[in-house]
C-alpha positions in Angstrom: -13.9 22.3 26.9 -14.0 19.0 28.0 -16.3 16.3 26.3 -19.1 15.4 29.3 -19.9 11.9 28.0 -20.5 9.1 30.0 -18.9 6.7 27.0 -16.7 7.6 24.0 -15.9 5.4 21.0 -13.4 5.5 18.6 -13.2 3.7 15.6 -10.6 3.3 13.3 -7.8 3.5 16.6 -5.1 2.4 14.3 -5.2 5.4 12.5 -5.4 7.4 16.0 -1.8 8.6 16.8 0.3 10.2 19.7 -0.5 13.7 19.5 -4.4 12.8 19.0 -4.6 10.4 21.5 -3.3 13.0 24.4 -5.9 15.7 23.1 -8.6 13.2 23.3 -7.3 11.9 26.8 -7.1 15.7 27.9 -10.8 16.1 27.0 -12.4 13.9 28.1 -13.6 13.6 31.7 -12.0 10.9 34.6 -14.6 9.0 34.7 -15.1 8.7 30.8 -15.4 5.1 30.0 -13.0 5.2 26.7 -14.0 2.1 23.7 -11.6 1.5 20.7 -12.4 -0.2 18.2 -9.6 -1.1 15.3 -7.7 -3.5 13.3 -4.0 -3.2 13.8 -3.7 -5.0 10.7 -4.9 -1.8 8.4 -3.8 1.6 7.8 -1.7 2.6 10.3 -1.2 6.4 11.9 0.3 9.3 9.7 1.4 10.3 13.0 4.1 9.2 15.7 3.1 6.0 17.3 1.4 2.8 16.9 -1.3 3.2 19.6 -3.9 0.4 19.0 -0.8 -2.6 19.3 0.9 -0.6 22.3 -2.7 -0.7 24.0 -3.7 -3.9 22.9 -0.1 -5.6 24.3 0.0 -3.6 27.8 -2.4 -6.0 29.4 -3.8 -2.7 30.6 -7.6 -2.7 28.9 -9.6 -5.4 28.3 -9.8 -6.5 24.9 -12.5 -8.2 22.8 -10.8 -9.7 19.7 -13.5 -10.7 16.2 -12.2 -13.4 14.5 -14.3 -14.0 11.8 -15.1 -12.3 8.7 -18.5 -11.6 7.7 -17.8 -8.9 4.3 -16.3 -11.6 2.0 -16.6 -15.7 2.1 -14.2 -17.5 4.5 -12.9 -19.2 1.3 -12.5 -16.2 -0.6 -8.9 -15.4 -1.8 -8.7 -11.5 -0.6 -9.3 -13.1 3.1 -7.1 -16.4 2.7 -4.5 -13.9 1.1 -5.0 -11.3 3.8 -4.4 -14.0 6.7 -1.1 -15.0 4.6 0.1 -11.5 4.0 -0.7 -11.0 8.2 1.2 -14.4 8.7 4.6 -13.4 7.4 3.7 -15.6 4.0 3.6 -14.8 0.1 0.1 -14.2 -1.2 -1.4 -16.6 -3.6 -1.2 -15.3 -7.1 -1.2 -18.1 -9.3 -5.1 -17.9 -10.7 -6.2 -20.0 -7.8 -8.8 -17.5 -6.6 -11.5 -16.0 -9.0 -11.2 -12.5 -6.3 -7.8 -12.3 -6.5 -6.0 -11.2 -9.9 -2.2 -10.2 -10.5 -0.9 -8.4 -13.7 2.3 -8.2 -13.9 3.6 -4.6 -15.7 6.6 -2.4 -15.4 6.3 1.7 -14.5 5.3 2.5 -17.5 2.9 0.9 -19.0 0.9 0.1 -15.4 -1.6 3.5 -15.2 -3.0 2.0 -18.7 -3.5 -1.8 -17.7 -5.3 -0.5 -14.2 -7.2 2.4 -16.3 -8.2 -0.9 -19.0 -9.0 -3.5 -16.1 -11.2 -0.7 -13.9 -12.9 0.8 -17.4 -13.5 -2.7 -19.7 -12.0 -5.9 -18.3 -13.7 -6.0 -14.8 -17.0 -4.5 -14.8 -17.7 -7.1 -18.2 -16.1 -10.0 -16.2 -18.7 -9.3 -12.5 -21.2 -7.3 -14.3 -20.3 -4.1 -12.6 -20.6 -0.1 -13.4 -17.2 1.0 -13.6 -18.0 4.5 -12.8 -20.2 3.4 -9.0 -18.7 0.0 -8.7 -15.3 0.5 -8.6 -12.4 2.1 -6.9 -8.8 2.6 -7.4 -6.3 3.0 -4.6 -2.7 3.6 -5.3 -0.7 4.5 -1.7 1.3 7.5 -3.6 -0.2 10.4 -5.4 3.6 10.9 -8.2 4.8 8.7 -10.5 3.6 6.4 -13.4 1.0 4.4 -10.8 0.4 7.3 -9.0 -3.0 9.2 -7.9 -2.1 12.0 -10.5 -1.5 9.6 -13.7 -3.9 7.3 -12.2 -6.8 10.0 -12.1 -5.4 11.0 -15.7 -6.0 7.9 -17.6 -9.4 6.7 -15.8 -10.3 10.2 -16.8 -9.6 9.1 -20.3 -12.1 6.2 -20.2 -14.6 6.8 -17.6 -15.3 10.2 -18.4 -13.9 11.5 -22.1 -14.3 14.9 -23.5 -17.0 15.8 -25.3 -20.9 16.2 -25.3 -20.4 20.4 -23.8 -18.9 19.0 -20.3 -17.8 21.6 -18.7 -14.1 21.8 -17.9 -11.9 23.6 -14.9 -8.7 24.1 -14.2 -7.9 24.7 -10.1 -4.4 24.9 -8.6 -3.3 23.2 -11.9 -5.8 20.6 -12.2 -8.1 19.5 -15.0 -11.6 18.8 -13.2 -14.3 17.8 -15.6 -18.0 17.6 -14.9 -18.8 14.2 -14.2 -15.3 13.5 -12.6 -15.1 11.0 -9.8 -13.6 13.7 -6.7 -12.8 12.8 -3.3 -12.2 15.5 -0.4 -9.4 14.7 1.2 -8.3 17.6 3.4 -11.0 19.8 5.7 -12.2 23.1 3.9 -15.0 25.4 6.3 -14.9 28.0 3.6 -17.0 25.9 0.9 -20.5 26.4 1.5 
């Protein structure tokens, strides 16, 4: 069933890989005009293939490059820090940049200084709501800074036991209600 649209857009084309891309390109009809939009500089594909820099470096498509950041302040150290990290160079660490903060910690002792900095130290520091205004990626779901323990000890301090919650266990799990969840797989059969 091929998609009859006169323009398709993609966002997020560095996440886009082989296998997608050739089902899109297979659905969509000739004279389709095709628009990606993506950073090649975040998450990349799970997939085979890194699309959006192979596109971008044909000479192929025309491409429309933004160079300036409008989210955070041009002087703020996550984007002077980003450019560095994108430039080959070391981040700057040293307490230079009120946005940027590194805590040094070994294995073991790192899902309690994240759980204390997300829970107390941060939201007192900007004046935040730990529980709306902030968020805690780790890029592996084992180990001691992993999702799992991560989820564990935020659980601890963001949401304790007690007061009636109501408690569930699912495919091994503790889920308690008022628990921070994020769907990350497609499921048709909840309704």
């Amino acid at each position: 069933n091929p998609l009859k649209y006169d323009v398709v857009i993609i966002d997020e084309m560095s996440m886009v890989d082989v296998g997608l891309f050739e089902s899109l390109l297979r659905g969509i009809m000739p004279q389709c005009r095709l628009i990606m939009v993506g950073d090649s500089n975040q998450i990349p594909a799970i997939g085979a293939g890194n699309l959006l820099d192979d596109i971008v470096n044909s000479g192929y498509c025309q491409v429309v490059s933004l160079n300036k950041v409008f989210r955070q302040s041009e002087n703020s150290g996550i984007i002077i820090n980003a450019h560095r990290v994108v430039n080959g160079d070391y981040p700057i660490i040293d307490g230079k940049y009120e946005d940027v903060l590194f805590v040094e910690a070994d294995r073991f002792s790192a899902a309690e200084i994240i759980s204390s900095l997300a829970s107390e130290e941060l939201p007192k520091k900007y004046d935040v709501n730990p529980k709306s205004d902030i968020q805690v990626l780790t890029p592996q779901r084992k180990g001691y800074a992993g999702s799992d323990a991560l989820n564990i000890k935020l659980r601890e301090s963001l949401n304790p036991k007690g007061g009636n919650k109501q408690e569930a266990v699912v495919m091994g799990r503790l889920f308690r209600k008022g628990d921070r969840v994020m769907q990350i797989k497609n499921n048709y059969d909840i309704t």
